[in-house]
Biopython code that builds the backbone (N, CA, C, O; Angstrom):
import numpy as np
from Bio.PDB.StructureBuilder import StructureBuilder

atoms = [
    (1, "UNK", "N", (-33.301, 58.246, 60.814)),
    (1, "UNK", "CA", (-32.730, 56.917, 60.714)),
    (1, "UNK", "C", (-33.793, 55.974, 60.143)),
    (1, "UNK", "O", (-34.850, 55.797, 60.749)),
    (2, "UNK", "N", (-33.577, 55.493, 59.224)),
    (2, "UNK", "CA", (-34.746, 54.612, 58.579)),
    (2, "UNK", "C", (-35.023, 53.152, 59.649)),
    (2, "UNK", "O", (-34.336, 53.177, 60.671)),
    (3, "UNK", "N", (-35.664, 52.303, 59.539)),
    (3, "UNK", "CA", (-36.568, 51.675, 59.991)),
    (3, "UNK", "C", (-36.256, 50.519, 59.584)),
    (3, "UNK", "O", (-36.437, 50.258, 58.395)),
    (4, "UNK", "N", (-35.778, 49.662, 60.358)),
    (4, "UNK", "CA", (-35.390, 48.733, 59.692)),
    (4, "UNK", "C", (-36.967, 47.305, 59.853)),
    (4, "UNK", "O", (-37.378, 47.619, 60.971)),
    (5, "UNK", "N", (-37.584, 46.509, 59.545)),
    (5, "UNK", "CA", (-38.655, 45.055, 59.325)),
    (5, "UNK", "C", (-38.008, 44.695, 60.949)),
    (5, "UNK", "O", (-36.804, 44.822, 61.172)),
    (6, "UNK", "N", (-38.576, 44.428, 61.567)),
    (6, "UNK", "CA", (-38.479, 43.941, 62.715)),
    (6, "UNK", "C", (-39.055, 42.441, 62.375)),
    (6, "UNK", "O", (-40.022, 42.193, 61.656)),
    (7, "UNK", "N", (-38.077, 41.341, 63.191)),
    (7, "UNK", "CA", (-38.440, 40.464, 62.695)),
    (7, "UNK", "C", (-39.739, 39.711, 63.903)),
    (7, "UNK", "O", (-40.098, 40.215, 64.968)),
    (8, "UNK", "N", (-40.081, 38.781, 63.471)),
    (8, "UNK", "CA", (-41.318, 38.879, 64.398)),
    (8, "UNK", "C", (-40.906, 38.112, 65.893)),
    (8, "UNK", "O", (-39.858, 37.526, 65.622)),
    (9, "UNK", "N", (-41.160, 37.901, 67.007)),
    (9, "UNK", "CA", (-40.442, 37.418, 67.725)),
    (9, "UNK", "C", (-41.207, 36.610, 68.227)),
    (9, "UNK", "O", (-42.376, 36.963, 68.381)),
    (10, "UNK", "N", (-40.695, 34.966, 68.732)),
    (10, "UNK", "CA", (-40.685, 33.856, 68.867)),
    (10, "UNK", "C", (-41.199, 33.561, 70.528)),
    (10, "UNK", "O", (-40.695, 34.385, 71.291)),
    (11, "UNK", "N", (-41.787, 32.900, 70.975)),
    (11, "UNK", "CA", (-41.591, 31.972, 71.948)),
    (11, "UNK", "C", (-41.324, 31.111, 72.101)),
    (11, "UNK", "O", (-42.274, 30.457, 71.670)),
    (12, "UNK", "N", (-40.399, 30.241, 72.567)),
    (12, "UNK", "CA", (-39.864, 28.728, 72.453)),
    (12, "UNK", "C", (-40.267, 28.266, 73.704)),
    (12, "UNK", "O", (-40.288, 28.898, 74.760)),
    (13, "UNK", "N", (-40.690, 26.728, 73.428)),
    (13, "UNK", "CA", (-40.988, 25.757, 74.307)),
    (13, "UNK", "C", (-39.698, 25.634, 75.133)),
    (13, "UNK", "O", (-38.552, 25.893, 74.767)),
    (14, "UNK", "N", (-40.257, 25.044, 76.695)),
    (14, "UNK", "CA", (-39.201, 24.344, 77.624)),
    (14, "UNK", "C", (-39.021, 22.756, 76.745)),
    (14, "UNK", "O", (-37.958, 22.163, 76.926)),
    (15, "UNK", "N", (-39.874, 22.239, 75.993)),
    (15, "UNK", "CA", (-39.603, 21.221, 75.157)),
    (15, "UNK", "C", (-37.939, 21.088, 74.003)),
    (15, "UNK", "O", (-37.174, 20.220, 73.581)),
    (16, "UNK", "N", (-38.136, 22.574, 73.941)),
    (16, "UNK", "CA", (-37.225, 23.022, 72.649)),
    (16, "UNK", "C", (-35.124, 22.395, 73.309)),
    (16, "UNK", "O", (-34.412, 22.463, 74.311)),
    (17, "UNK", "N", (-35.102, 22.141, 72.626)),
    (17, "UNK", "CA", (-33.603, 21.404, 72.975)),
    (17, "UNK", "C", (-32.986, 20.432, 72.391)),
    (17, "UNK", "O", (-33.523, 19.742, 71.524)),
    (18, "UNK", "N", (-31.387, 20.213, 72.937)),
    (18, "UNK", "CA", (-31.057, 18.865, 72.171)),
    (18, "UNK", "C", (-31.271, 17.580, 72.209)),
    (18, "UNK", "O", (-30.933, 17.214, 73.335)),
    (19, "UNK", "N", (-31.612, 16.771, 71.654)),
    (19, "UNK", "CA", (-31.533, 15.477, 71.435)),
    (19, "UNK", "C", (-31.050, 14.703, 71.289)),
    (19, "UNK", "O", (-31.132, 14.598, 70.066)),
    (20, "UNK", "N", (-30.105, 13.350, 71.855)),
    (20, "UNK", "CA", (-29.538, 12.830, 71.258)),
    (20, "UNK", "C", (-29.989, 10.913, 71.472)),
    (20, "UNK", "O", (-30.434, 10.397, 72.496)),
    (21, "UNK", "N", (-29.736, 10.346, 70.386)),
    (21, "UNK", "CA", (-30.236, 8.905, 70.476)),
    (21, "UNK", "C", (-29.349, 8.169, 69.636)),
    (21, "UNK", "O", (-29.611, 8.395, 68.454)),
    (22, "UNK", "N", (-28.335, 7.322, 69.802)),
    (22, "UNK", "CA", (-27.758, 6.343, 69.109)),
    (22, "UNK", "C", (-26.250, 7.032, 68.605)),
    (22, "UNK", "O", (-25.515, 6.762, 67.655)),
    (23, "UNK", "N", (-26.176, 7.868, 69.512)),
    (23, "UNK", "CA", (-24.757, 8.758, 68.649)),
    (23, "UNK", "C", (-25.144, 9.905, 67.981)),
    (23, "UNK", "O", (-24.372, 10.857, 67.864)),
    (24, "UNK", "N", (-26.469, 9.907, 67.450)),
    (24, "UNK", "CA", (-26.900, 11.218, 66.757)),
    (24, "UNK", "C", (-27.633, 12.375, 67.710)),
    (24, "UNK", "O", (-28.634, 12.286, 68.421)),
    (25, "UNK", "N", (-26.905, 13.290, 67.491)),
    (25, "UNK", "CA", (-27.846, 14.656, 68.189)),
    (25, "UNK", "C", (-28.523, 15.484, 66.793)),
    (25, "UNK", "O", (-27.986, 15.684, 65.703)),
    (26, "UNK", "N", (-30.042, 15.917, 67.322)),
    (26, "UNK", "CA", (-30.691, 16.722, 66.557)),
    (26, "UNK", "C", (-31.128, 17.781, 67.761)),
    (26, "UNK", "O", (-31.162, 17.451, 68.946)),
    (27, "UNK", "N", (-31.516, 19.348, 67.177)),
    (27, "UNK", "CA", (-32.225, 20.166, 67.504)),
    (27, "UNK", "C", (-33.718, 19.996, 67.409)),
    (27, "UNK", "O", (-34.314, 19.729, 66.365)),
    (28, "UNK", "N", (-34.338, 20.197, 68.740)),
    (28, "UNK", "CA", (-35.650, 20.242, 68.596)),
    (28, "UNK", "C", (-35.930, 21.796, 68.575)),
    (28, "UNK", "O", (-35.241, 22.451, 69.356)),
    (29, "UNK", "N", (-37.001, 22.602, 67.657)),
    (29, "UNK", "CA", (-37.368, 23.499, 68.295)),
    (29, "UNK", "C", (-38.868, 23.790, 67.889)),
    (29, "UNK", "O", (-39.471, 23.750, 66.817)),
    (30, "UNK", "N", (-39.187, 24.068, 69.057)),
    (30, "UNK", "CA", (-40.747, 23.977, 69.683)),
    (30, "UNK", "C", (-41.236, 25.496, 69.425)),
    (30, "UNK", "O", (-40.466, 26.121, 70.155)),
    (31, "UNK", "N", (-42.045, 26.412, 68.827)),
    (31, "UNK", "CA", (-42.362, 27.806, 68.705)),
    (31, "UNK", "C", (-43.370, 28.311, 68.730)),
    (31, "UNK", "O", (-44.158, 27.366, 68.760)),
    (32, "UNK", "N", (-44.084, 29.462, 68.743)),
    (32, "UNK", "CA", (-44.950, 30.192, 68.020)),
    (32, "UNK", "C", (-44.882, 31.687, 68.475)),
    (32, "UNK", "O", (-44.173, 32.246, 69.313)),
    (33, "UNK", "N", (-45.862, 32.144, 67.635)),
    (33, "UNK", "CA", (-45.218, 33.961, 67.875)),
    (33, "UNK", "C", (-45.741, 34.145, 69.480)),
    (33, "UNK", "O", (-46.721, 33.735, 70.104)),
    (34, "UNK", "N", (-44.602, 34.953, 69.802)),
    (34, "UNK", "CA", (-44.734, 35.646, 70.951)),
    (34, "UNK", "C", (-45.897, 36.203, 71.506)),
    (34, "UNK", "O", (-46.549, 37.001, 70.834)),
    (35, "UNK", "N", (-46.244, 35.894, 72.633)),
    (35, "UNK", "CA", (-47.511, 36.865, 73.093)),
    (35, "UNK", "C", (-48.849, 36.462, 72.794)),
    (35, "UNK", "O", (-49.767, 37.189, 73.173)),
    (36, "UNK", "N", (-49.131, 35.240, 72.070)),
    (36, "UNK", "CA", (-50.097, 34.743, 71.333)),
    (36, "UNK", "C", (-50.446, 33.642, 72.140)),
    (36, "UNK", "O", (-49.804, 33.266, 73.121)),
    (37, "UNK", "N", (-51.678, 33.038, 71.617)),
    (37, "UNK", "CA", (-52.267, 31.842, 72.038)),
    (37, "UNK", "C", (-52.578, 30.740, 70.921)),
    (37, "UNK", "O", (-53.323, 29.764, 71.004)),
    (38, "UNK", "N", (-51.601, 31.285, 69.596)),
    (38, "UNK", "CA", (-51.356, 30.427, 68.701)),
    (38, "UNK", "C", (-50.780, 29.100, 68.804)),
    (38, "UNK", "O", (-50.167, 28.716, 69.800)),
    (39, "UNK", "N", (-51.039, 28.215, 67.487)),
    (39, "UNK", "CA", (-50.141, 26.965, 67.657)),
    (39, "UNK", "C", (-48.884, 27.003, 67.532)),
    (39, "UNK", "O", (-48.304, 27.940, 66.984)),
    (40, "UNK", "N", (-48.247, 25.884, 68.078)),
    (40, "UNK", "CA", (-47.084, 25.586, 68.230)),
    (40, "UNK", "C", (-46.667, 25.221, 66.753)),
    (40, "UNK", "O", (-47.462, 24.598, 66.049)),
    (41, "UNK", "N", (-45.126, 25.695, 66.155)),
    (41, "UNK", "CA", (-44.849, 24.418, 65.139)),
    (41, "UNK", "C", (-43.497, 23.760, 65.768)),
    (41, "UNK", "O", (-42.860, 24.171, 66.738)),
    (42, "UNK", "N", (-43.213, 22.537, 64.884)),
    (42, "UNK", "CA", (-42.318, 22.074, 65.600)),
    (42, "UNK", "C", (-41.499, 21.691, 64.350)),
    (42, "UNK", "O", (-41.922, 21.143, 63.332)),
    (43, "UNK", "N", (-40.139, 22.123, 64.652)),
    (43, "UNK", "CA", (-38.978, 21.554, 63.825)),
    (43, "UNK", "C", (-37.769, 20.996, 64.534)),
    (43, "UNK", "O", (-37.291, 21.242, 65.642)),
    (44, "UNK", "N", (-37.274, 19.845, 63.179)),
    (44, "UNK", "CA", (-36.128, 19.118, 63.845)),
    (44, "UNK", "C", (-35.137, 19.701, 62.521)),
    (44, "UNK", "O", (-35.356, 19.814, 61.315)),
    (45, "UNK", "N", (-33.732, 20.060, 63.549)),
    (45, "UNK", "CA", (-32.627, 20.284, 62.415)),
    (45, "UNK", "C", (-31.270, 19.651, 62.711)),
    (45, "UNK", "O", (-30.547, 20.040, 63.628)),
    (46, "UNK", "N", (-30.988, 18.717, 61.934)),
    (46, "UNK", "CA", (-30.280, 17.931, 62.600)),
    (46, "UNK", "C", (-28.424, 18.513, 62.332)),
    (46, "UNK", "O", (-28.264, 19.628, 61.835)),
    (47, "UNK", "N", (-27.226, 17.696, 62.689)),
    (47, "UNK", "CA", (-26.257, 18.097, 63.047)),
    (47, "UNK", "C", (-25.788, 19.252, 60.873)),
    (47, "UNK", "O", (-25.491, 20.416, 60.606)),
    (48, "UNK", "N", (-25.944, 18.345, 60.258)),
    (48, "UNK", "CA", (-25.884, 18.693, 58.780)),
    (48, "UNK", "C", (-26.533, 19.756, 58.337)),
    (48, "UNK", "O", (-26.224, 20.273, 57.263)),
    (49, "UNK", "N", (-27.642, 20.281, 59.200)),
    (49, "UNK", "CA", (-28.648, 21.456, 58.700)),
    (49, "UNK", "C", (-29.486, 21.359, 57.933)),
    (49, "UNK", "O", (-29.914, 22.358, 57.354)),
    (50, "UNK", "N", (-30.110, 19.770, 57.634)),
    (50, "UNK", "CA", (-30.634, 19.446, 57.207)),
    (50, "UNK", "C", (-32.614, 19.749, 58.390)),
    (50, "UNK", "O", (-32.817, 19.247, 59.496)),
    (51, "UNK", "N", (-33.265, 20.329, 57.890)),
    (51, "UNK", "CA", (-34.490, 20.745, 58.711)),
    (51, "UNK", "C", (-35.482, 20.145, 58.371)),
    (51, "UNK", "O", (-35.823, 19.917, 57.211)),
    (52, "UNK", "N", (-36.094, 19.802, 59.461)),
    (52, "UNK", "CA", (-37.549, 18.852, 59.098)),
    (52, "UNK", "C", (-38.953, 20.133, 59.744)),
    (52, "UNK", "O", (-38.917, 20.573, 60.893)),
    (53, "UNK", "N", (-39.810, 20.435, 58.953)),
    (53, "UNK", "CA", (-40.755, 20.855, 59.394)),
    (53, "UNK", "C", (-42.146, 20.007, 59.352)),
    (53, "UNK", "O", (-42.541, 19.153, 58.558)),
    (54, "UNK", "N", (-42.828, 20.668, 60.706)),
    (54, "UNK", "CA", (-44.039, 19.774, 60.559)),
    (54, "UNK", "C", (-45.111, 20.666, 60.059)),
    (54, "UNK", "O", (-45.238, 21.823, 60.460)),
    (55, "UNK", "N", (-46.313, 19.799, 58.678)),
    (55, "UNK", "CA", (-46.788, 20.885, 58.166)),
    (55, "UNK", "C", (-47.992, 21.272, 58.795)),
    (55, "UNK", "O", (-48.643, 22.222, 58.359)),
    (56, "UNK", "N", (-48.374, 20.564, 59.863)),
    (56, "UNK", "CA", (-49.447, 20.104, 61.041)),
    (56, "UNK", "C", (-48.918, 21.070, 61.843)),
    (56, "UNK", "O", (-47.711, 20.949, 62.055)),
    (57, "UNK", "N", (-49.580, 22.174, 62.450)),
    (57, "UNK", "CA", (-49.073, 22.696, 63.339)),
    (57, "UNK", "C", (-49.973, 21.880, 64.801)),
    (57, "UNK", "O", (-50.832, 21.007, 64.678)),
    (58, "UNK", "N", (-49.425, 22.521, 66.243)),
    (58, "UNK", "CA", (-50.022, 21.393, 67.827)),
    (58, "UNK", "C", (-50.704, 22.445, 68.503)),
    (58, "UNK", "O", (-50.129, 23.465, 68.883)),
    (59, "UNK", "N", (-52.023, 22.198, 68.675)),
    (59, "UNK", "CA", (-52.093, 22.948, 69.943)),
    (59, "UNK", "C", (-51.507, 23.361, 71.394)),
    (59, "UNK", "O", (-51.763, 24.367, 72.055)),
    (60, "UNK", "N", (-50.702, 22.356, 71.669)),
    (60, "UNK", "CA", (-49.797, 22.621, 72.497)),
    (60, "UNK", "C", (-48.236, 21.850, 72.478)),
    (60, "UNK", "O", (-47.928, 20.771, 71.973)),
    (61, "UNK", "N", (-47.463, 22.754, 73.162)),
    (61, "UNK", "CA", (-45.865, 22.183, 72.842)),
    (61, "UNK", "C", (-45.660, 20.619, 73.172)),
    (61, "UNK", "O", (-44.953, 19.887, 72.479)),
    (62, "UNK", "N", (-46.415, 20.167, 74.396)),
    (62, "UNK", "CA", (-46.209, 19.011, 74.525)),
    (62, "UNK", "C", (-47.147, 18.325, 73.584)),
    (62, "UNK", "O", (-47.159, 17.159, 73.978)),
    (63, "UNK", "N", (-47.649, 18.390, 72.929)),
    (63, "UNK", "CA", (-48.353, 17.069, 71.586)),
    (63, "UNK", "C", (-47.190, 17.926, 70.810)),
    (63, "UNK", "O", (-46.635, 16.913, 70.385)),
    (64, "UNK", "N", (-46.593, 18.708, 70.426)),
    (64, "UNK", "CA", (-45.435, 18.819, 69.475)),
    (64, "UNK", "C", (-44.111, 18.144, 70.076)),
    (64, "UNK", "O", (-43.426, 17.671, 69.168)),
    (65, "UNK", "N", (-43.582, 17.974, 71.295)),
    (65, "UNK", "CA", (-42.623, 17.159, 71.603)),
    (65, "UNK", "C", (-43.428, 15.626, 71.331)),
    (65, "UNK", "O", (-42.950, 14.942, 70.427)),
    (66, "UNK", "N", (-44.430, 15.165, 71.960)),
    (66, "UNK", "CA", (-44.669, 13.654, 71.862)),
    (66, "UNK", "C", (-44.857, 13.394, 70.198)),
    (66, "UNK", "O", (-44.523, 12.345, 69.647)),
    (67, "UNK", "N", (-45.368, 14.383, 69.612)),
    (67, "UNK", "CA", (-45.135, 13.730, 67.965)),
    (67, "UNK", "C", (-43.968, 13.913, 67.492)),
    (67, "UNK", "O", (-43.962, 13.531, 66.322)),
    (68, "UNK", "N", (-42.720, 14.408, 67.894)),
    (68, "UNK", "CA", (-41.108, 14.129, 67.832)),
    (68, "UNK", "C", (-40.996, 12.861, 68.198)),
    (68, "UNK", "O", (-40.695, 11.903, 67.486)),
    (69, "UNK", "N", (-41.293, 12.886, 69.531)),
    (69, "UNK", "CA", (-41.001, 11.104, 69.863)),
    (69, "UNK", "C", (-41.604, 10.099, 69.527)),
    (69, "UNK", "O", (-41.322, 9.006, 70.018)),
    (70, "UNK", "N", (-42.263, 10.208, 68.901)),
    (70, "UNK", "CA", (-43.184, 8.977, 68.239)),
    (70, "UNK", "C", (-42.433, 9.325, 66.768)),
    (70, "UNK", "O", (-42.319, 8.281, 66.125)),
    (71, "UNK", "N", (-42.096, 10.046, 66.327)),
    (71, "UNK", "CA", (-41.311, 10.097, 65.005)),
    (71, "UNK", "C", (-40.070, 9.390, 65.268)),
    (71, "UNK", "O", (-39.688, 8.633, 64.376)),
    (72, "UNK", "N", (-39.401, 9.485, 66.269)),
    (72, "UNK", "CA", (-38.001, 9.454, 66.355)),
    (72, "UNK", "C", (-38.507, 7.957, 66.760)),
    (72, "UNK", "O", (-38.258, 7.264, 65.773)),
    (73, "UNK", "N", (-38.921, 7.397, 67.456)),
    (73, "UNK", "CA", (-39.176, 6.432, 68.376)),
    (73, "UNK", "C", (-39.458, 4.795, 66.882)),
    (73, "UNK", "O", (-39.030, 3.642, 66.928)),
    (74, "UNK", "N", (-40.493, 5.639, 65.581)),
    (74, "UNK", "CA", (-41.110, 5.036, 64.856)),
    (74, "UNK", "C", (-39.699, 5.210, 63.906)),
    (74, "UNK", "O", (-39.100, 4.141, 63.789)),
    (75, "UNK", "N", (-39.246, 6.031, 63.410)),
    (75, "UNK", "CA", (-38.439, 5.996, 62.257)),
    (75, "UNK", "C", (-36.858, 6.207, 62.373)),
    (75, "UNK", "O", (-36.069, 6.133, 61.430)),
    (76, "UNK", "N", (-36.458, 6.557, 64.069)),
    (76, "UNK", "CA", (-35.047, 6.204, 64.336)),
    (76, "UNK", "C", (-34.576, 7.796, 63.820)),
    (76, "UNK", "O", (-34.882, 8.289, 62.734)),
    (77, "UNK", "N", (-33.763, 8.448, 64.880)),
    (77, "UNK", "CA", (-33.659, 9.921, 64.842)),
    (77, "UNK", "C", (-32.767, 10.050, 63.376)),
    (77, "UNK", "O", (-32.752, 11.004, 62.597)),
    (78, "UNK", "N", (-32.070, 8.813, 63.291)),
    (78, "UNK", "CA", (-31.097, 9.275, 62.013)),
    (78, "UNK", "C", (-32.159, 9.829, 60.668)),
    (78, "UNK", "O", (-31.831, 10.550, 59.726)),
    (79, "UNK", "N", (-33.569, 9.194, 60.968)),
    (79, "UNK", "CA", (-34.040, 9.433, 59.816)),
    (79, "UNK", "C", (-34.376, 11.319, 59.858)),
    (79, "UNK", "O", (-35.448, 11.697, 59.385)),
    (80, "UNK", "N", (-33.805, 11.931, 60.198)),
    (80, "UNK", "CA", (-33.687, 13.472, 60.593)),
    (80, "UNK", "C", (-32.409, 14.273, 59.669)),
    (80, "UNK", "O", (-32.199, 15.478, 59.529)),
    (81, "UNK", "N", (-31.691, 13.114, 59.134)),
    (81, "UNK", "CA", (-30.547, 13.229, 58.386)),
    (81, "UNK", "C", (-30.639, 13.186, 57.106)),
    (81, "UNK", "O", (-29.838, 13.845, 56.444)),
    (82, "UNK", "N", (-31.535, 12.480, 56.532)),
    (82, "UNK", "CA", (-31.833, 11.936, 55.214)),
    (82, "UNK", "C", (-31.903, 13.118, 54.121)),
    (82, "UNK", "O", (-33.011, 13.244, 53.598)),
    (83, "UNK", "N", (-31.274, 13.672, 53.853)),
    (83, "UNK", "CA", (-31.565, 14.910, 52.871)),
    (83, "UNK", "C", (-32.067, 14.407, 51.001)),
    (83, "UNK", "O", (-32.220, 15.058, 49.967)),
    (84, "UNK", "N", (-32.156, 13.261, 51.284)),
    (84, "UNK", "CA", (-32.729, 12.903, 49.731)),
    (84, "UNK", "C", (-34.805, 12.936, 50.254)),
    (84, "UNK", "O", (-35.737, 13.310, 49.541)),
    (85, "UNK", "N", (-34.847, 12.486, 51.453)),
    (85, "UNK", "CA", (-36.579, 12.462, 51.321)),
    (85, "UNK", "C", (-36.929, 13.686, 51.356)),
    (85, "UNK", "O", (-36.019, 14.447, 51.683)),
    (86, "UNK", "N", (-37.775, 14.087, 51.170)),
    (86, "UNK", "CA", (-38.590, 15.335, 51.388)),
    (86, "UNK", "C", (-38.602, 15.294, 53.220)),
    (86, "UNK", "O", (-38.641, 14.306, 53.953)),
    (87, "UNK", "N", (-38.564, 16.391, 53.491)),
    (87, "UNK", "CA", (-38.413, 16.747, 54.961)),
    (87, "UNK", "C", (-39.529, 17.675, 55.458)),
    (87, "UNK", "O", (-39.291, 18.637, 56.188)),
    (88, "UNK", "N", (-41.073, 17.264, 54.925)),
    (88, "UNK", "CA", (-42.569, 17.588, 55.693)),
    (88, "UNK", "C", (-43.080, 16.314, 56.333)),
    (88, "UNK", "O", (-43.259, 15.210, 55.819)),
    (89, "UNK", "N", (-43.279, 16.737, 57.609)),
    (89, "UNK", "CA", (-44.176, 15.892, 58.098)),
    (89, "UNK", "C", (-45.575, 16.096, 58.273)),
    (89, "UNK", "O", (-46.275, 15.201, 58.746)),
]
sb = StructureBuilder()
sb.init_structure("model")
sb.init_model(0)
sb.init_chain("A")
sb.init_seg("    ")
for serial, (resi, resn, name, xyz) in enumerate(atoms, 1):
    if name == "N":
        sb.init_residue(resn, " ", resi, " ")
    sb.init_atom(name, np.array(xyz, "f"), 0.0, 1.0, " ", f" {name:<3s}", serial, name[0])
structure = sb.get_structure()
């Protein structure tokens, strides 16, 4: 039976979840590979599938949730929607 690429597997933050502020819900999700003591990255994907990645990865999940909320807090979650800006933070 051939072998199929195993894909690599994830740990997600207790951070990782939905969001919602003003009527808008976005996905937070908080990651890094499994089993590791790597950084966290953090992405927002909002209801449209529109995905924001951060190109900064966190040493830990919580400075990757508080720089969500200082994003969301500074630029208003809708700005998670915007599919004309570029979507790196």
């Amino acid at each position: 039976m051939p072998k199929t690429p195993k894909e690599p597997k994830l740990e997600h933050s207790d951070f990782s979840g939905e969001f919602e502020d003003s009527g808008v819900t976005v996905l937070i999700d908080i990651f890094r590979p499994a089993g590791t003591n790597g950084d966290w990255t953090l992405e927002v994907i909002s209801q449209t599938e529109v995905v924001t990645v951060w190109e900064d990865k966190f040493a830990t999940d919580l400075e990757a949730w508080e720089e969500f909320l200082a994003t969301a807090e500074r630029d208003g979650v809708q700005s998670f929607l915007d599919e004309d800006e570029p979507q790196l933070h």
